[in-house]
Residue, then its C-alpha position, 0 to 999 in steps of 0.5 A: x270574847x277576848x284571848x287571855x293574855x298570860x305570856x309564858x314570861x307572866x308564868x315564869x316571872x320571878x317575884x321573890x327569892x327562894x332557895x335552890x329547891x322545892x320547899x316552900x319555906x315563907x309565905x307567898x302572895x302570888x302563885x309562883x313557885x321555883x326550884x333551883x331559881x326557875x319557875x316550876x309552874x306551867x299550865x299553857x295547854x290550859x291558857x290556849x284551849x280558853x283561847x281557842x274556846x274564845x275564838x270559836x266563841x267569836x265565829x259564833x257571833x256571826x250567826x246573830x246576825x240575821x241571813x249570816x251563815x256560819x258552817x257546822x263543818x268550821x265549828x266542828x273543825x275548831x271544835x277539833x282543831x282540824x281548822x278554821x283558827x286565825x292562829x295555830x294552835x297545838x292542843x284541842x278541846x274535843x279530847x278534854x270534853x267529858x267524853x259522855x258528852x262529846x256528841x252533845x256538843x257536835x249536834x248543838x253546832x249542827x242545829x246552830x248552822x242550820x238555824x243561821x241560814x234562816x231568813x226570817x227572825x225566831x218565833x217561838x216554834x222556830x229557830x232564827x235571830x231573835x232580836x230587839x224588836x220581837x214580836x216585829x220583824x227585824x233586819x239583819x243589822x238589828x241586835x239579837x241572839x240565834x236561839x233554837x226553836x225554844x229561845x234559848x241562844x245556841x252560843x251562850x249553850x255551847x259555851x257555858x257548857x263546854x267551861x264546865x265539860x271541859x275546864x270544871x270537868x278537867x279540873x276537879x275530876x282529872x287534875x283533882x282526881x284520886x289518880x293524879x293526886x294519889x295514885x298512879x300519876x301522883x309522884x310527887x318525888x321525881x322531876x319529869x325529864x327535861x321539865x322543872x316540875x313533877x308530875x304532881x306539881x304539874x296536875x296542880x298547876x293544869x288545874x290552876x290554868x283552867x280556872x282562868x285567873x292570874x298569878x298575882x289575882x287579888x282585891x284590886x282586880x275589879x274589872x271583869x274584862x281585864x285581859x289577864x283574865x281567862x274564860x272563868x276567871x271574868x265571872x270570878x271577878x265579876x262575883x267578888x266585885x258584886x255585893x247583891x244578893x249572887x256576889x261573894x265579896x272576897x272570892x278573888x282573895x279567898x281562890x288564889x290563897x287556897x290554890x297558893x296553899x294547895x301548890x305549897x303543900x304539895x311543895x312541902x308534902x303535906x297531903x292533908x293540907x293540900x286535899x284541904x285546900x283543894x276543898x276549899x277550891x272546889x267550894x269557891x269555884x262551884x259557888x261562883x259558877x252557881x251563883x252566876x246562873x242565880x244573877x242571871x236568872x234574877x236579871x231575868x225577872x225585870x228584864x221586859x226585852x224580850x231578846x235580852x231576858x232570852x239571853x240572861x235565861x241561856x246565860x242561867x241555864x248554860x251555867x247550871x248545865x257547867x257546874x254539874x261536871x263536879x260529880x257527886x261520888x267523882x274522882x275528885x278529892x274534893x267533894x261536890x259542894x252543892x247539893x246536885x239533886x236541887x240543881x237538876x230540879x232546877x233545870x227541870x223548871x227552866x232548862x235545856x227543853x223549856x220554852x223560854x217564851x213561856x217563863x213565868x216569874x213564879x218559875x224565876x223564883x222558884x229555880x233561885x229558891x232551889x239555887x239558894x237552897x242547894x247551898x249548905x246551910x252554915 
């Protein structure tokens, strides 16, 4: 996984002039935002936790190798930002993971470790390195995935799942909640000492950074490993570059013009447009979420390696798990979109305790049935 590459000169980089205050008074393409000719926008603890969920992701990758063990100790560390990491880093994603499932996450690397020091590749019934010759034994120099006992690949679980626990989660129920947007932490009227923002402002722009998408993104973003793009921001891309049955042509376009709107309503005080604005965030974003475990999961059906089609199944579920951090009857002031129920039943066909080697193509269309149905109907 790659490090995001949105120096701190990107953010405050001056596109256009603007008059020596927080009104927005012309109509802008890129989320860039001053007051007194300085940017007023600032999210870099968002930029490094997708950093360092990179990183862990990379160390992760070492265990798909088969007889190479990786350490519960080191991942948990970085987990915590205790040690482990190349680079230094301030922030941490424990902290910011929805607590219920902070735990979740601490035995999933656990279970990761142990399985990595198996000798032997994964069967279903045991954890291993499931690889592009199964049902034959393969070496450790052949491509494949460490899943559980059930196939599913434990990197492509704790992954997905923290971008929702953490970056979704943080977003649409902290940033986005009713505290920072209209209670408590919502002042909207005092710059924050030794800062160029107020706290609003802030909140707005910490959501902004964790949906992993550049200042300037638009149509000519085609490539989902562009390094300007963060964690969430690859599927983003990734979905508004896709014209069958799962992409949203115009979702880089329709995202950044609806937190472009959201920031500047703030700017203007305009509440209405701003909760309007981060609806329509909401909806974009969880769409995409969604919409990518509905391709992977549609991949699945055609894929005859077995090791891949575990891979696009993990890929489906860590997706799902990840978009249900938007909680019906939140904090946020944007709605949850789409409907959660059919959401869980889909995982209930194909989720965290199904036996990925028996996955039928009956049960694939049925869970991309209740995806496509869980969406409102226009």
């Amino acid at each position: 996984m790659k490090k995001i590459l949105l120096p701190l000169a990107t953010i405050l980089l001056i596109i256009s002039c603007k008059k020596e205050t927080n009104k927005n008074d012309q109509s802008l393409e890129t989320y860039t935002f001053l007051r007194n000719n300085e940017s007023s926008v600032s999210y870099t603890g968002q930029i490094e936790r997708q950093d360092m969920l990179s990183e862990m992701g990379d160390y992760m990758l070492l265990a798909h190798s088969l007889g190479r063990e990786i350490s519960a100790d080191t991942l948990q560390a970085m987990y915590k930002n205790e040690y482990g990491f190349s680079g230094t880093y301030t922030k941490n994603l424990f902290s910011k993971t929805f607590a219920n499932d902070q735990q979740f996450f601490l035995d999933q690397m656990i279970a990761m470790a142990e399985a990595s020091k198996e000798v032997s590749n994964a069967t279903p019934g045991k954890a291993g390195v499931l690889n592009e010759e199964y049902p034959q034994a393969g070496t450790a120099e052949s491509a494949g995935y460490l899943v559980n006992e059930n196939g599913l690949e434990y990197r492509q679980l704790i992954i997905k799942r923290l971008m929702g626990a953490v970056f979704f989660h943080q977003a649409m129920e902290v940033y986005f909640g009713e505290d920072y947007m209209n209670n408590h932490g919502s002042d909207n009227q005092t710059v924050e000492a030794g800062k160029n923002y107020t706290p609003m402002e802030h909140h707005f722009d910490e959501a902004f950074g964790y949906a992993g998408i550049p200042t300037d993104l638009s149509a000519d973003y085609t490539d989902k490993n562009n390094s300007a793009l963060g964690i969430w921001g690859e599927y983003i891309v990734e979905r508004s570059n896709d014209n069958g049955t799962f992409g949203i042509p115009g979702l880089n376009e329709a995202l950044i013009s609806a937190f472009i709107e959201g920031r500047t309503a703030i700017v203007d005080q305009n509440y209405t447009a701003r909760n309007a604005a981060i609806t329509n965030i909401a909806e974009l974003w969880e769409k995409a979420i969604i919409y990518t475990a509905g391709n992977y999961f549609k991949r699945s059906i055609t894929e005859t390696n077995v090791y891949k089609k575990h891979h696009y199944l993990s890929e489906g579920i860590g997706f799902l798990l990840a978009s249900q951090y938007h909680f019906d009857n939140g904090t946020s002031v944007a709605p949850r979109y789409f409907n959660s129920a059919k959401i869980e039943e889909a995982l209930t066909i194909i989720g965290l305790n199904t036996n990925l080697y028996n996955v039928t193509e009956t049960e694939l269309n049925q869970v991309i049935a209740l995806i496509t149905s869980a969406e409102p109907q226009a």
